[in-house]
C-alpha positions as CSV (number, residue, x, y, z in Angstrom):
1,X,35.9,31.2,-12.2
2,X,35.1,27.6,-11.6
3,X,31.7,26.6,-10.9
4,X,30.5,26.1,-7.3
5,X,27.5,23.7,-6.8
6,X,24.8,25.0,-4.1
7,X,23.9,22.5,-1.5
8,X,21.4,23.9,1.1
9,X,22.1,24.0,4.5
10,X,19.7,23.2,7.1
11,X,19.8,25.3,10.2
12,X,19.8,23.1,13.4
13,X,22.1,22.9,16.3
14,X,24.5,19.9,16.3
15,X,25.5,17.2,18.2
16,X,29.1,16.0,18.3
17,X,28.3,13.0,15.8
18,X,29.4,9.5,16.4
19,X,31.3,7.3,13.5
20,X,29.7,4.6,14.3
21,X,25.6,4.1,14.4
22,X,23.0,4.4,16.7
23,X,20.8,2.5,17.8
24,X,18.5,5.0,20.7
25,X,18.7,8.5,20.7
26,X,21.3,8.2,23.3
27,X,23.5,6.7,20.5
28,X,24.1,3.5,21.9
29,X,25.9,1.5,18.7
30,X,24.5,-0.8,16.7
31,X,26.0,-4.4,17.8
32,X,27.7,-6.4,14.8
33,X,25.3,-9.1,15.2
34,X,22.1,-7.0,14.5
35,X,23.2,-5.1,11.9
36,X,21.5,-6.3,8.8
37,X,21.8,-3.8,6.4
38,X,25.3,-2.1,6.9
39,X,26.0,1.6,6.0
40,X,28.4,0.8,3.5
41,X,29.1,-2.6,1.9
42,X,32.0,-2.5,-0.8
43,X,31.9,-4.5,-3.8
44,X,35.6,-4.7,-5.2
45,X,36.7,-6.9,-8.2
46,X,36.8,-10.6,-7.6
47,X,39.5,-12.8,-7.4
48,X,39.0,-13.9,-11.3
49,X,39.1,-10.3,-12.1
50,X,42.6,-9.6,-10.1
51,X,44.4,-13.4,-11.5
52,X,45.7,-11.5,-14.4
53,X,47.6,-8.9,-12.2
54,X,48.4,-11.4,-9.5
55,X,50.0,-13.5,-12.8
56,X,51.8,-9.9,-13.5
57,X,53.3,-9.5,-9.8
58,X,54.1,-13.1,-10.0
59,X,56.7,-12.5,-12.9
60,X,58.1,-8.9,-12.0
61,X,58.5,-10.1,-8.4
62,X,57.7,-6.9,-7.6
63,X,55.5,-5.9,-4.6
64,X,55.9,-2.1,-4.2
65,X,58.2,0.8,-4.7
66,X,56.3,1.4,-7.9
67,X,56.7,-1.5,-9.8
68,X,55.0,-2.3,-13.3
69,X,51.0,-2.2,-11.7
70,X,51.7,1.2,-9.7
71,X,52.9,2.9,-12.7
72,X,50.4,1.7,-15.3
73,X,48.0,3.0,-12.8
74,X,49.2,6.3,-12.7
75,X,50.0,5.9,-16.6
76,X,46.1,5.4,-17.1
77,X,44.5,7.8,-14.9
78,X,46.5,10.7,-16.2
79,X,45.4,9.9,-19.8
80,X,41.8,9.6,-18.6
81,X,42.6,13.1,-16.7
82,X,44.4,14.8,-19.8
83,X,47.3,15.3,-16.9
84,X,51.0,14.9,-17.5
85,X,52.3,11.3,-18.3
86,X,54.0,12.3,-14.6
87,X,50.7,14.1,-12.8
88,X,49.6,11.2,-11.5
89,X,51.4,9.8,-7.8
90,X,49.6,6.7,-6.9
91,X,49.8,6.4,-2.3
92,X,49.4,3.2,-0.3
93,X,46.2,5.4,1.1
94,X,44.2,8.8,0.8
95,X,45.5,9.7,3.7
96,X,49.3,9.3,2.9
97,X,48.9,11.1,-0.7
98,X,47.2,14.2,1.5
99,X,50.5,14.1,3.5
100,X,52.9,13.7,0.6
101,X,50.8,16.5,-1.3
102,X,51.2,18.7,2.4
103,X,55.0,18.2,2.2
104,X,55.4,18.4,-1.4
105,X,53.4,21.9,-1.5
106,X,54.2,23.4,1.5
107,X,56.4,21.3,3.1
108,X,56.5,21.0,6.9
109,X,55.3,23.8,9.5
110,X,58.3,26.4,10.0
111,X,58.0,29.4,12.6
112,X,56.4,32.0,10.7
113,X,54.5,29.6,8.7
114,X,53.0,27.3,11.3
115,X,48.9,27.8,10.8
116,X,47.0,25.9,8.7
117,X,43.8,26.7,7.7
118,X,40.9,23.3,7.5
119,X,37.2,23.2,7.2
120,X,35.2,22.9,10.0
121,X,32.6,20.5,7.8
122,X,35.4,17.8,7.2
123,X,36.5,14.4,7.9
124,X,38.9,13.8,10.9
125,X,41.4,12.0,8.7
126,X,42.2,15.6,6.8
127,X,43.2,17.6,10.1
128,X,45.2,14.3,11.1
129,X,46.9,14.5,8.3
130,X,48.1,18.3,8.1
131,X,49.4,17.7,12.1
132,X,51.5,14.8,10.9
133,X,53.1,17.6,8.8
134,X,53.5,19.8,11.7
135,X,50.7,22.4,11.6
136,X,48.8,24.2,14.2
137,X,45.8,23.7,12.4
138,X,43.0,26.8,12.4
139,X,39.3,25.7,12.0
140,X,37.2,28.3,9.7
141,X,33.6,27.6,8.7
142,X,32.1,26.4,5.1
143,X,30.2,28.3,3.1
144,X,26.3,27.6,3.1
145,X,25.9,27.1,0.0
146,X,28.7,24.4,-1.3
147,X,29.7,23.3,2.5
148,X,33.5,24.0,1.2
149,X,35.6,26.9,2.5
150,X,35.6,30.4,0.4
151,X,38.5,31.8,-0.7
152,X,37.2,35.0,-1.0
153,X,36.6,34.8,2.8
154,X,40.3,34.0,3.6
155,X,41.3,37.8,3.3
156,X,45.1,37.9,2.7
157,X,45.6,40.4,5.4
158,X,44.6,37.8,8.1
159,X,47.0,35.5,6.9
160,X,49.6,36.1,8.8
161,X,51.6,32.9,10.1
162,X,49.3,30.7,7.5
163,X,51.8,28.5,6.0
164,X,49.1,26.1,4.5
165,X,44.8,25.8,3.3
166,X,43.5,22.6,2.9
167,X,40.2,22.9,0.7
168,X,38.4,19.7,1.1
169,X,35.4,18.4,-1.4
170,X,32.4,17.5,0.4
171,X,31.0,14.0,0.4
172,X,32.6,14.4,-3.0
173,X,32.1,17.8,-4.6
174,X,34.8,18.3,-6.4
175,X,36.9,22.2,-5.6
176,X,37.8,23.9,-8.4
177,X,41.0,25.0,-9.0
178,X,40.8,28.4,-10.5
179,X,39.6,30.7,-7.7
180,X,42.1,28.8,-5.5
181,X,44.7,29.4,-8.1
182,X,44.0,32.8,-7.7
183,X,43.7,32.8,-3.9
184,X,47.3,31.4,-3.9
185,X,48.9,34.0,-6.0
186,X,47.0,36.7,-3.8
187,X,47.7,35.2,-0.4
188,X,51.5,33.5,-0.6
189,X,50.9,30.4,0.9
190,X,50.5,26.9,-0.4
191,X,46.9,25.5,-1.1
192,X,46.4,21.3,-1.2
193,X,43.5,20.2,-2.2
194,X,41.6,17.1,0.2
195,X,39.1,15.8,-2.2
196,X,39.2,12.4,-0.6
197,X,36.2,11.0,-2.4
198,X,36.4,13.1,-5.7
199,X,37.2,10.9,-7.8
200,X,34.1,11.5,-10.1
201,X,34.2,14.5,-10.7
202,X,37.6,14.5,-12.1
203,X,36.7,12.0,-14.4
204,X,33.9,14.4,-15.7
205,X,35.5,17.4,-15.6
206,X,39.3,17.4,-15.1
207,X,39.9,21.1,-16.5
208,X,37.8,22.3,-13.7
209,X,38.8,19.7,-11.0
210,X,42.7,19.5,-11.6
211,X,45.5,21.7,-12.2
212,X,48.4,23.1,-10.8
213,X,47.2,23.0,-6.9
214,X,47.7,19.1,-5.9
215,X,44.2,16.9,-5.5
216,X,45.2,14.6,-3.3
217,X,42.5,11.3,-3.2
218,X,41.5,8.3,-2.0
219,X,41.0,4.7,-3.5
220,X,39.5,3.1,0.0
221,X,37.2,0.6,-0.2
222,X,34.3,3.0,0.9
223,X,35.2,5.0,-2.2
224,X,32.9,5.1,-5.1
225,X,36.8,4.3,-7.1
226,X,38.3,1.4,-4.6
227,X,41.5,-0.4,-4.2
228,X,40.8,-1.5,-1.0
229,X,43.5,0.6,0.3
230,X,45.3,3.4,-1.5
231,X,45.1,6.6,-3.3
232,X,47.0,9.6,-5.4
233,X,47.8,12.8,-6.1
234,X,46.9,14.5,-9.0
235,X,48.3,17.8,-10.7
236,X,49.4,19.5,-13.6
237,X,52.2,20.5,-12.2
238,X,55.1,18.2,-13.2
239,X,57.7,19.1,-10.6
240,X,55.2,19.3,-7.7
241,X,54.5,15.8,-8.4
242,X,58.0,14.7,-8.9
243,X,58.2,15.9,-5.2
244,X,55.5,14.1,-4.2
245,X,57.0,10.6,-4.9
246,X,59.9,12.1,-3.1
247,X,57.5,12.6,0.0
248,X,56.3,9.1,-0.5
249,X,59.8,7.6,-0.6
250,X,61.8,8.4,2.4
251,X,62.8,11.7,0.7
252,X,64.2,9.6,-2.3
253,X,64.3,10.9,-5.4
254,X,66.6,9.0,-8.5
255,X,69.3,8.9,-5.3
256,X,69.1,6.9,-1.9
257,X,69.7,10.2,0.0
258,X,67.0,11.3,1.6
259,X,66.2,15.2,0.6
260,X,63.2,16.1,2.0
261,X,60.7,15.8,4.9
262,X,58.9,12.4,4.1
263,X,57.4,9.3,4.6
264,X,56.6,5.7,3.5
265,X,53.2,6.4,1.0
266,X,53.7,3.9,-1.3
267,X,51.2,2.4,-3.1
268,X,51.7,-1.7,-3.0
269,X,51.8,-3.8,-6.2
270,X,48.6,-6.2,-4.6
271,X,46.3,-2.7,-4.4
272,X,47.6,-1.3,-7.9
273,X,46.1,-4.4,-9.1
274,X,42.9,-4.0,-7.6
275,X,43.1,-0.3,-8.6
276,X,43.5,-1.9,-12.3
277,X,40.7,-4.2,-12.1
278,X,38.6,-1.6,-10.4
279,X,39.1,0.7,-13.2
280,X,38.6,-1.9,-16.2
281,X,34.8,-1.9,-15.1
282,X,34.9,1.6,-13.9
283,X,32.1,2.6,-16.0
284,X,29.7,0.0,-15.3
285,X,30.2,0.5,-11.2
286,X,29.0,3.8,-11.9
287,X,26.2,2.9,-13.7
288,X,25.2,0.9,-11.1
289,X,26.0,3.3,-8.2
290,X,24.1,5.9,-9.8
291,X,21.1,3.0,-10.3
292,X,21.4,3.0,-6.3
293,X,20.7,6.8,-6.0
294,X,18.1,7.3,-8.4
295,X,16.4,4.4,-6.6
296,X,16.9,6.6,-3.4
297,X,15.0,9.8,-5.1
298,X,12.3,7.4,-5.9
299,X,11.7,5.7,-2.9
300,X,11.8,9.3,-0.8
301,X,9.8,11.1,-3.3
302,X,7.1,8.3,-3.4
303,X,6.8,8.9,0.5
304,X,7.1,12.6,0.7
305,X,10.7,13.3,1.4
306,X,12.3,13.7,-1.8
307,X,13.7,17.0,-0.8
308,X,15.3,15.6,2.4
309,X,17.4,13.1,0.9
310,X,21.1,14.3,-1.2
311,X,22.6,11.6,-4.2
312,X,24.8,11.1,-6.7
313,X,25.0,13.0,-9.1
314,X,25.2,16.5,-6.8
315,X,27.6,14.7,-4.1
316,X,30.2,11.2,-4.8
317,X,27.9,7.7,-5.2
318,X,29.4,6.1,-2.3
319,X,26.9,8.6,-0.5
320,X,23.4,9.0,0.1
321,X,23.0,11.8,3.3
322,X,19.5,12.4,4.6
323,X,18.8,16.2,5.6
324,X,17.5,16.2,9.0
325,X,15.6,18.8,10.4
326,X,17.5,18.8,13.4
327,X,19.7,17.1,15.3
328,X,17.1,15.4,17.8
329,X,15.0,14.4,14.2
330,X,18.6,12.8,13.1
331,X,19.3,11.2,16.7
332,X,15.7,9.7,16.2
333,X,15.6,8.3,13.1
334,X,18.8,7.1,13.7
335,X,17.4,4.9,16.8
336,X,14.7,3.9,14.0
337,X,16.8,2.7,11.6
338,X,18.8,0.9,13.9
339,X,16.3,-0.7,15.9
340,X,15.8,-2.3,12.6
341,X,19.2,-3.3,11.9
342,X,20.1,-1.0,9.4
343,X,23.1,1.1,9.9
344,X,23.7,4.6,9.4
345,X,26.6,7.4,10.1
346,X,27.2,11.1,10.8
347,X,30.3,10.8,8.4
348,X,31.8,14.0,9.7
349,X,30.5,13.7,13.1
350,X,29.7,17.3,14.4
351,X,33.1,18.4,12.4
352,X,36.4,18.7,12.8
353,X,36.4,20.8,16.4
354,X,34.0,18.6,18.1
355,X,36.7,15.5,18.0
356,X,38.2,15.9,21.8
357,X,41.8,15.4,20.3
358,X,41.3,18.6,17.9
359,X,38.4,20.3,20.4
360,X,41.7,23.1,21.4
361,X,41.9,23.9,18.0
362,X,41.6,27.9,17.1
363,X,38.7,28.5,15.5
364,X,36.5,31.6,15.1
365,X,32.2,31.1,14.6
366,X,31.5,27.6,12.8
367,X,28.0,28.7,12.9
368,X,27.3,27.0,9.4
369,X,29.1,23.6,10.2
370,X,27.1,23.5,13.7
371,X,23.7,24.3,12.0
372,X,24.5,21.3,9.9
373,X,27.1,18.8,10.4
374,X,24.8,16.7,13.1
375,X,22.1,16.6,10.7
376,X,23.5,14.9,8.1
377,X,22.5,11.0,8.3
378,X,24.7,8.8,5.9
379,X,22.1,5.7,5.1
380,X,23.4,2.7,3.5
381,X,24.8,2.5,0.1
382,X,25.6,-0.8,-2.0
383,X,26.6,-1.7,-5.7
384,X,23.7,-4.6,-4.6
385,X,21.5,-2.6,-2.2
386,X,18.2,-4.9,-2.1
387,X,15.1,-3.1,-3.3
388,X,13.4,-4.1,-0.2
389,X,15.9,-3.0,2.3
390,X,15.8,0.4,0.5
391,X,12.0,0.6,0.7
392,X,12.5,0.0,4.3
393,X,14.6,2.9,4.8
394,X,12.8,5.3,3.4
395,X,9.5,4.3,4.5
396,X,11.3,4.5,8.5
397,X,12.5,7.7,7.5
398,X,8.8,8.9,7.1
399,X,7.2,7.5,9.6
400,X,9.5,9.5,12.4
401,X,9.2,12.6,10.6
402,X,5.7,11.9,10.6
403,X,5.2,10.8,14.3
């Protein structure tokens, strides 16, 4: 069975969260103007970097639909990924791959298959995306432990009227394929994978990562991987993915009749190239991501909190997530760290139920997701993140849990 790694939970009540930062414990949002150091501040290729691909698109005169960039995309990641020359669907965004995966796996929400099954512990954009596809969507609870959903939990005999289970990774932590594998045979109903941010971990460890359930991720600029817009799915299995460029393409697949439930996912020709840039230096941005996080560790160890604070390597780079005791200790340092212009964020706000558009959502106890979801600060992350700014975090950080 694949391996599941433990991330402790703190126990607190939540609050509903905010995407944005705060700047009083009232979460009042940071203004533009006074933000100084912001949460997260992408550094994608430059424009020397991208002329070469630009010169490419230049000569195909082709902007989308796949053209030459798109496919050499996919072509590459797959061989990195040990996936079919075909396993690889590039999307014009994480979210559109998670819809064409939805469709391609399950396809849309029929009468006796209308539930689907999504973390509490998420973010919005994965329950947005299984509504587009039709579903009443069911909120269930994470585990403690790896904050992802069990699927020894989901008991096949309370399935009934489940048409669909989205898994999602956590700030990055990849979900593994095999006891999902299994839960699928057991439960007879699709399984799509969100692992938004994941892209890491299926660059260290494809066997465990990919396979015949669909990945489906994102290439955002926020993303440790970046295209500044864009994303894929990923899977071993061939035809699944041959139906997830249908889903992508108006339900087009080698004919201009539409087949299928679909939509316009494609991934432009101006992001492939970024995508293609981004990945010719792919190793060095994650040397220097993984600089920014060890830096984090030292920094909060030096001033006490080294258990408090959660990095790359255990979750994606893009992330550093302070452990708050409790949601008024989160709400606080918050003000703190605003108050100083540096920006922070509950990524996944108090999760997936407390957004008022999903608040009607069925759902059994969330107990784990509302012990921690508020309590998780995201602090700012940077390929350049200045030594000094960093200091300053952590040494705000201290001083309120100290007060």
């Amino acid at each position: 069975m694949g391996e599941y790694r433990s991330m402790p939970a703190s126990s607190p009540e939540p609050d509903a969260g905010r995407e944005h930062a705060s700047a009083t414990a009232a979460h009042q949002p940071v203004r533009p103007e006074d933000v100084e150091v912001p949460v997260l501040h992408p550094l994608l290729p430059d424009a020397r970097a991208l002329l070469p691909y630009l010169e490419r698109i230049d000569r195909s005169r082709t902007y989308t639909n796949w053209g030459p960039l798109s496919v050499e995309l996919e072509s590459r990641l797959a061989g990195r990924w040990s996936l079919p020359e075909s396993g690889v669907v590039s999307a014009g965004s994480g979210t559109a791959a998670l819809v064409g995966a939805v469709l391609a796996a399950a396809g849309r929400a029929t009468p006796g298959r209308s539930v689907a099954i999504v973390p509490a512990l998420t973010f919005v954009a994965t329950a947005v995306a299984v509504q587009l596809c039709g579903y009443e969507i069911r909120v269930v609870d994470v585990d403690p432990e790896t904050w992802m959903l069990d699927p020894a939990r989901l008991a096949p005999g309370h399935l009934s009227g489940v048409g669909l289970v989205v898994p999602v990774a956590p700030f990055g932590v990849g979900v593994p394929q095999e006891p999902w594998e299994e839960f699928r045979e057991l439960g007879d109903c699709a399984v799509v994978i969100d692992g938004a941010a994941s892209f890491e971990d299926a660059e260290r460890d494809p066997a465990s990562y990919l396979g015949s359930i669909p990945v489906a991720m994102s290439f955002h600029a926020t993303k440790p991987f970046a295209a500044g817009e864009g994303g894929c799915v990923a899977c071993t299995d061939t035809q699944l993915a041959r139906d997830a460029v249908r889903t992508l393409n108006f339900g087009f697949y080698d004919t201009r009749e539409s087949m299928s439930p679909s939509l316009n996912g494609k991934m432009s020709e101006y992001h492939a190239a970024v995508a293609l840039a981004s990945l010719d230096v792919w190793e060095s941005t994650r040397m220097t991501f993984l600089e920014v996080a060890a830096a984090y560790r030292e920094e909060f160890s030096r001033v006490g909190l080294g258990d408090c604070v959660i990095t790359a390597p255990r979750i994606a780079s893009c992330y550093a997530i302070l452990r708050a005791a409790d949601t008024d200790q989160a709400a606080r340092i918050r003000a703190q760290l605003g108050s100083r212009g540096i920006e922070t964020r509950v990524w996944y706000g108090g999760g997936v139920h407390r957004h008022p558009h999903f608040a009607r959502c069925a759902h059994g106890s969330l107990a784990v997701t509302e012990a921690i979801a508020g309590c998780l600060v995201g602090l700012p992350v940077a390929p350049d993140l200045a030594a000094d700014a960093l200091r300053s975090v952590a040494e705000t950080v201290a001083a309120e849990v100290r007060a």
